[in-house]
N, C-alpha and C positions, 0 to 999 in steps of 0.2 A: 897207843892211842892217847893224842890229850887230854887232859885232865879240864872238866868245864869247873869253873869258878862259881859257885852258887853265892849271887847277892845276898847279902842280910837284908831281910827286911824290916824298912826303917817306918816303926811306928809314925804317924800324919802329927805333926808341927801345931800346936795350938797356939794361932797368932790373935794377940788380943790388944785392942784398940784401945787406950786408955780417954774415954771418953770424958769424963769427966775433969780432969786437968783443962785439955783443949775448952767444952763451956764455961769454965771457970775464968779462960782468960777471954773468952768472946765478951760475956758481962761487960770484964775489965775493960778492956777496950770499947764497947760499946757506951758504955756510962761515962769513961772520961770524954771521947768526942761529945756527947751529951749535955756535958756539964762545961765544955769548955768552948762550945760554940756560941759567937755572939752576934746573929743576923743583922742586917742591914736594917736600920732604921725606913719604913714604906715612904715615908716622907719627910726633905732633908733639901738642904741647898743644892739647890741650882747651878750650876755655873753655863751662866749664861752673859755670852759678851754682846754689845751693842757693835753695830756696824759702823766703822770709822764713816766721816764724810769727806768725800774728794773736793777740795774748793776749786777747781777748775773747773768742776761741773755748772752748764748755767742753769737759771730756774726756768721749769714751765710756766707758759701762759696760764692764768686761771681762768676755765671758760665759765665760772660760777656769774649768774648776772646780780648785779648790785644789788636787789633786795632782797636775795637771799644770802649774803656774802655774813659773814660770823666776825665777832671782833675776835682777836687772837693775840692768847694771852701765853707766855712761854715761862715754866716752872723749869728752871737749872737745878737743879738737886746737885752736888759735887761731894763724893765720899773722899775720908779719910783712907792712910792704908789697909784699915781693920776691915774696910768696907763699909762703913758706918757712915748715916750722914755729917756732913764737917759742916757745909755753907749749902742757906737755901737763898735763892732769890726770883723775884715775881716779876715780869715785865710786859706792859704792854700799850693798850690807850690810855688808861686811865690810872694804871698803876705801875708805878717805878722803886720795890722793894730791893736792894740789893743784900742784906744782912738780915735774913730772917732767922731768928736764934732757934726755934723748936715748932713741932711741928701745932700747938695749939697756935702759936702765932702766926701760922701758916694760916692755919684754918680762920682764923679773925679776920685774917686780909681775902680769902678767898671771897667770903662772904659779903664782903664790903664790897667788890667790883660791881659798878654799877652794869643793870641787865638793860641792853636797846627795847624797846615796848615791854618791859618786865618781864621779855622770855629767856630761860638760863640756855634756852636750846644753840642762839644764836650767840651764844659765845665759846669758844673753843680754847682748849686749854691742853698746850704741848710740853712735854713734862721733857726731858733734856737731863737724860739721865748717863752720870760717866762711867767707863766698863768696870770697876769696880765696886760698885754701888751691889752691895747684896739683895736677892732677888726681893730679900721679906722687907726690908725698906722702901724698892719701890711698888713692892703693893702695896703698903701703908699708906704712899703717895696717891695713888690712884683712888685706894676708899678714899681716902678722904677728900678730895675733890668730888668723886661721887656725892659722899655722904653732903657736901657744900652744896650739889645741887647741878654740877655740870655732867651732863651726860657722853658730851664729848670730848672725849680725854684721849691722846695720842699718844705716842711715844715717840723720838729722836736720838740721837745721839748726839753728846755737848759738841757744840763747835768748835770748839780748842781741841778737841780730838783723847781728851784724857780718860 
């Protein structure tokens, strides 16, 4: 008769989780991402391009009837490569600035444009700004023609296409 083979029995295994090493390095790593993340700024440049204009486009009729029709005064803003303004100049009936040096002297000439029956409503004022012109320049542009008194302020894109 064979002989049956009696297992040993094997006392149960005490498996122990070294818990405190592993929190140790969650911290770690929790604190560095912490300390080393630098969120996006909520509000921050634009990049915002003006729409080239096609000149073989023709222009529309204006069905606006003559006494209500606006004088129309066109502001070229033209940045540098930084995006900064380089050259401003004013153009229209009554004014022909082409080197306006800063933007107080902007603001002196806006002022001066004579208003048709002393209302600022009826003149219009197209700002002609080039796709590198940073966005916080041309709102500076736009208060302050506000701040001058013109409520209708437009936007274009410069005609030379820069």
């Amino acid at each position: 008769m064979p002989r049956k083979h009696k297992r040993k029995v094997e006392s149960p295994v005490d498996v122990t989780l070294p818990i405190t090493p592993m929190l140790d390095m969650s911290f770690q790593l929790l604190s560095f991402f912490i300390l080393t993340f630098h969120p996006m700024p909520v509000e921050g440049q634009l990049s915002i391009n003006l729409p080239k204009i096609d000149a073989s486009e023709k222009p529309e009729i204006d069905p606006t009837p003559p006494d209500e029709k606006k004088d129309e005064y066109t502001l070229t803003v033209i940045s540098n490569s930084s995006g900064e303004v380089a050259l401003i100049s004013l153009k229209g009936p009554t004014v022909n600035s082409e080197n306006i040096k800063n933007f107080a002297d902007l603001f002196v000439q806006l002022k001066n444009i004579p208003k048709p029956q002393n209302k600022a409503e009826l003149v219009a004022i197209t700002i002609e700004a080039s796709n590198d012109l940073t966005y916080a320049r041309l709102i500076e542009t736009m208060d302050l023609c506000k701040k001058a008194g013109y409520d209708s302020v437009n936007l274009a894109p410069t005609k030379g296409g820069r």
